[in-house]
LOKOL-206703 format. One record per residue (C-alpha): x negated, y, z; residue number from 1; chain. Coordinates in steps of 0.25 Angstrom, whole numbers. Example, Ala and Ser with C-alpha at 12.3 -4.5 7.8 and 13.67 -1.06 7.14 Angstrom:
REM LOKOL-206703
ATOM      x      y      z    k  c
ATOM    -49    -18     31    1  A
ATOM    -55     -4     29    2  A
//
This chain:
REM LOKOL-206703
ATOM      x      y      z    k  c
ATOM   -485    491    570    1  A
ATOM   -497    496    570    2  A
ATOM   -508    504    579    3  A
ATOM   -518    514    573    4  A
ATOM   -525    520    583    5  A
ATOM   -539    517    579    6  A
ATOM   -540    531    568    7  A
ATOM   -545    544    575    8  A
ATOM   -540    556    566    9  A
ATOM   -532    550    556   10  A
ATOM   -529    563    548   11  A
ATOM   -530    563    532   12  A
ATOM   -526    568    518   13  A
ATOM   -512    567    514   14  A
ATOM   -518    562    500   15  A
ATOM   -526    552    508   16  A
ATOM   -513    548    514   17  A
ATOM   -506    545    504   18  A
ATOM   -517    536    497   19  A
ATOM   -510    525    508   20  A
ATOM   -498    524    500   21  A
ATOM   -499    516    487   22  A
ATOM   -486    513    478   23  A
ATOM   -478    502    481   24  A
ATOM   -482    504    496   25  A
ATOM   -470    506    507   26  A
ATOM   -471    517    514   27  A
ATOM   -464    525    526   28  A
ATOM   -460    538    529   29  A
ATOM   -455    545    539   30  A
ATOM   -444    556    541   31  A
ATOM   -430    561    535   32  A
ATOM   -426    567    526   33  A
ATOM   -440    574    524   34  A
ATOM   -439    577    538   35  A
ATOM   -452    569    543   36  A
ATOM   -457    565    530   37  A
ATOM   -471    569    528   38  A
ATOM   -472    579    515   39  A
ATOM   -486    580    514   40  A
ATOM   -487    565    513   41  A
ATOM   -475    562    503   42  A
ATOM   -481    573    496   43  A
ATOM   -494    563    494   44  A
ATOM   -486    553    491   45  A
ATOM   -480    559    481   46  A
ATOM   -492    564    475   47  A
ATOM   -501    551    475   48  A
ATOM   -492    546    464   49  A
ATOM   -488    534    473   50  A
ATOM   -474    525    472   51  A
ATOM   -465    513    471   52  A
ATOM   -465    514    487   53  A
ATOM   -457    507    497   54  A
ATOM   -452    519    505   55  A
ATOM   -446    518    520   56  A
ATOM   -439    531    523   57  A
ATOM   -427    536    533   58  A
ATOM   -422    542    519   59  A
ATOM   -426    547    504   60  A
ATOM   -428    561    508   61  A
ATOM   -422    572    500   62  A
ATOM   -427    573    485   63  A
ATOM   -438    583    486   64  A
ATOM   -439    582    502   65  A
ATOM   -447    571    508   66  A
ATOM   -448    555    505   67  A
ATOM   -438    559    494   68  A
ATOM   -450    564    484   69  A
ATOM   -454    551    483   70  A
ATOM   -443    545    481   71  A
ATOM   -439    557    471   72  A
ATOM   -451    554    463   73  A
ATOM   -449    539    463   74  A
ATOM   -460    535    470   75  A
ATOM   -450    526    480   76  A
ATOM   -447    512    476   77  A
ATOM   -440    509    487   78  A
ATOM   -433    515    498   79  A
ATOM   -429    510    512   80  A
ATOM   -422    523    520   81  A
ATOM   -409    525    526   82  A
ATOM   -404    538    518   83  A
ATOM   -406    542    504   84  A
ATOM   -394    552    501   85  A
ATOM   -402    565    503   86  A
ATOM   -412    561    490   87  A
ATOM   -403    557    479   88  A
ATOM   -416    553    472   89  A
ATOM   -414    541    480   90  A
ATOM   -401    537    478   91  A
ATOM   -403    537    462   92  A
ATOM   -417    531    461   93  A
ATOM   -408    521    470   94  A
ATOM   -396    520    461   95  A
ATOM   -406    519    449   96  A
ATOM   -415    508    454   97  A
ATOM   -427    515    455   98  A
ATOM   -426    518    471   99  A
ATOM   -423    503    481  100  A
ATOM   -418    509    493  101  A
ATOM   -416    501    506  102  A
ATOM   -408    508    516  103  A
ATOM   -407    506    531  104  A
ATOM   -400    513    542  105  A
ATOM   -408    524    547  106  A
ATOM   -408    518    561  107  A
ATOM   -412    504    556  108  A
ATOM   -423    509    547  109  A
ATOM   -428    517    557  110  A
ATOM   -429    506    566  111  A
ATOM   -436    496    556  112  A
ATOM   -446    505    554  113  A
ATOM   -449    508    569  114  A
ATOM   -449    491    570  115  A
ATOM   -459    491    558  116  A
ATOM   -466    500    566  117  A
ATOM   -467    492    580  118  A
ATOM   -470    480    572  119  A
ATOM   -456    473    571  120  A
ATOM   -450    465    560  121  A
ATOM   -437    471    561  122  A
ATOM   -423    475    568  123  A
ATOM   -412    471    572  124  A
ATOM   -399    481    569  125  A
ATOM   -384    479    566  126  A
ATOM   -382    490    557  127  A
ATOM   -377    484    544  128  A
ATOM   -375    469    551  129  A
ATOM   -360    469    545  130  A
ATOM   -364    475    531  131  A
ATOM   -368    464    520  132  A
ATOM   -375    475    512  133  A
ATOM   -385    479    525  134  A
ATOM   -385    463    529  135  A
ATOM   -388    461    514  136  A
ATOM   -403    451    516  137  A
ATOM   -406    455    531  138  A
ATOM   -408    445    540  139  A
ATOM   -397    445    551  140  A
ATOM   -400    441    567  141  A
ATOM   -390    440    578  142  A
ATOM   -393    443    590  143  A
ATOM   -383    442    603  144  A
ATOM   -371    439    595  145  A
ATOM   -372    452    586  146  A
ATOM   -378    451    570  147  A
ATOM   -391    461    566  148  A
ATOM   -399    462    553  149  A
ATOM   -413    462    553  150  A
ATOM   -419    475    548  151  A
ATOM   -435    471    544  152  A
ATOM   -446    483    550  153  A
ATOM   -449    493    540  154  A
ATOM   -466    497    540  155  A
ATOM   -472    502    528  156  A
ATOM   -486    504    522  157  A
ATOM   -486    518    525  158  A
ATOM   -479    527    533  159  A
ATOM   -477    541    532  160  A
ATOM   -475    551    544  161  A
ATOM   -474    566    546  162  A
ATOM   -478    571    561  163  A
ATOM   -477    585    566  164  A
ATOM   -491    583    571  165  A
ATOM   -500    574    572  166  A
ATOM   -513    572    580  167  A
ATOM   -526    566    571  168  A
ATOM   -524    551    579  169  A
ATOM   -509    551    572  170  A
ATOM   -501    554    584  171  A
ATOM   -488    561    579  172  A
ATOM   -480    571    585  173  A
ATOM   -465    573    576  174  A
ATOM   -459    586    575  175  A
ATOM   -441    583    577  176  A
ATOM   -433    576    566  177  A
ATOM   -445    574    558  178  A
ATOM   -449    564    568  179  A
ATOM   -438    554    562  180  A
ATOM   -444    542    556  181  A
ATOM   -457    545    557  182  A
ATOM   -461    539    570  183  A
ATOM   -455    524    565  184  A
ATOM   -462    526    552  185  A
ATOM   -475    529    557  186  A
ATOM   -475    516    565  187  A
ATOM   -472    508    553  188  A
ATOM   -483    511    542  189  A
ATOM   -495    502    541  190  A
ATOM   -501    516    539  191  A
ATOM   -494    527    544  192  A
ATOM   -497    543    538  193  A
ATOM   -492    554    545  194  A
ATOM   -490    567    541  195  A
ATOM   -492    581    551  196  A
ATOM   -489    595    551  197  A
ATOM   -500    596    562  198  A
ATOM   -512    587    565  199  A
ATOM   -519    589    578  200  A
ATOM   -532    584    587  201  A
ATOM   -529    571    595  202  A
ATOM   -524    577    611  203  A
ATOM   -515    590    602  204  A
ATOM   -502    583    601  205  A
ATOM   -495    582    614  206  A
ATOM   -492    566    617  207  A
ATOM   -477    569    622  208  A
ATOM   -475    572    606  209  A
ATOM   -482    561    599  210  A
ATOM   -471    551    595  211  A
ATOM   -480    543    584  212  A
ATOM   -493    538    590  213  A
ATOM   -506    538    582  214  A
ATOM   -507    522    582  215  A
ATOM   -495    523    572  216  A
ATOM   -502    534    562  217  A
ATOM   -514    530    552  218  A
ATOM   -515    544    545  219  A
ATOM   -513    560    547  220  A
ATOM   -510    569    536  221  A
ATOM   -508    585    537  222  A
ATOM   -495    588    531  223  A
ATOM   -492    600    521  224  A
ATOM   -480    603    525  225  A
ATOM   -467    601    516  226  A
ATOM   -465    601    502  227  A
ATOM   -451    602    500  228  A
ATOM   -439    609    504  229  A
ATOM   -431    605    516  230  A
ATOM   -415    604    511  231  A
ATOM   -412    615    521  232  A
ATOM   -422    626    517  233  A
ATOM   -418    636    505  234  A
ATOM   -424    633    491  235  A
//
């Protein structure tokens, strides 16, 4: 866990950003299928050439949309989400041994990132207790009288987040589904970045809205705005 409050405006170029993400690093990112990912961001990422990273996602996006550019360009070595079906990209880097992918119930995922985030080892969590493939090299505990693995906390190097606004101290206010993920993941980054549609003046965001403090937040970035098609629009 960790508590950044020292920084005053921490706004700054997206290129800048994404000079804290090195191949081979792990890194985070929040959202769902594209929903909450931060374009402006992966478009940097995808951009600065970068790869080989370990990427902790709710899902591989779609193949245009999203995380899923990065993993349609190969530059994901390995994948720990709990959905892949909507980027078949995915599934046959998978099949072909280009792609490792670790998958974990949305809920459990969801919960050893938020324990990465408050500083935790781990959790505790029956689902797949009975199955020999999810039991497969976890440690087991029981606890009054009933058997649960151990799922280890999940933090990253960097992690990636996408705010509907955003004051210059990092404080982040969510606009509806696209708040998903991405107050766990801000938590769980050694450095967190988060991407806005709007950044204001420190006293402009209402406090009742904030759901991600600025202690948890290292960087602001302006975002552009989408660069793909949504799979409901027209073509």
């Amino acid at each position: 866990m960790k508590v950044n409050a020292e920084k005053k405006n921490k706004v700054i170029e997206g290129a800048k950003a994404a000079e804290f993400i090195k191949d081979r690093m792990t890194v985070m990112i929040g959202g769902f299928g594209g929903v909450g990912n931060p374009p402006s961001l992966i478009r940097e990422l995808m951009d600065s050439g970068v790869g080989e990273i370990t990427l902790i996602c709710n899902d591989a996006g779609f193949p245009h949309i999203g995380v899923g550019q990065l993993v349609t360009a190969k530059r994901i070595k390995k994948l720990i989400a709990s959905h892949i079906g909507s980027n078949p990209n995915a599934g046959k880097q998978m099949t072909d041994g280009e792609l490792e992918i670790i998958f974990s119930p949305q809920g459990t995922l969801a919960e050893r990132i938020r324990a990465g985030g408050a500083g935790l080892g781990g959790i505790l969590t029956d689902i797949g207790a009975e199955n020999p493939i999810v039991e497969a090299g976890k440690k087991k505990i029981e606890l009054d009288g009933k058997e649960y693995l151990v799922e280890p906390a999940l933090t990253a190097e960097v992690s990636l987040v996408y705010a509907k606004k955003a004051d210059t101290l990092g404080n982040l206010v969510y606009d509806t589904s696209a708040r998903n993920t991405n107050p766990l993941v801000a938590m769980a980054g050694d450095i967190t970045i988060a991407e806005a549609e709007e950044i204001v003046e420190p006293g402009e965001l209402d406090p009742e809205e904030i759901v991600t403090p600025g202690a948890f937040v290292d960087y602001i970035v302006q975002s552009e705005g989408v660069n793909w098609t949504w799979a409901w629009e027209k073509k």
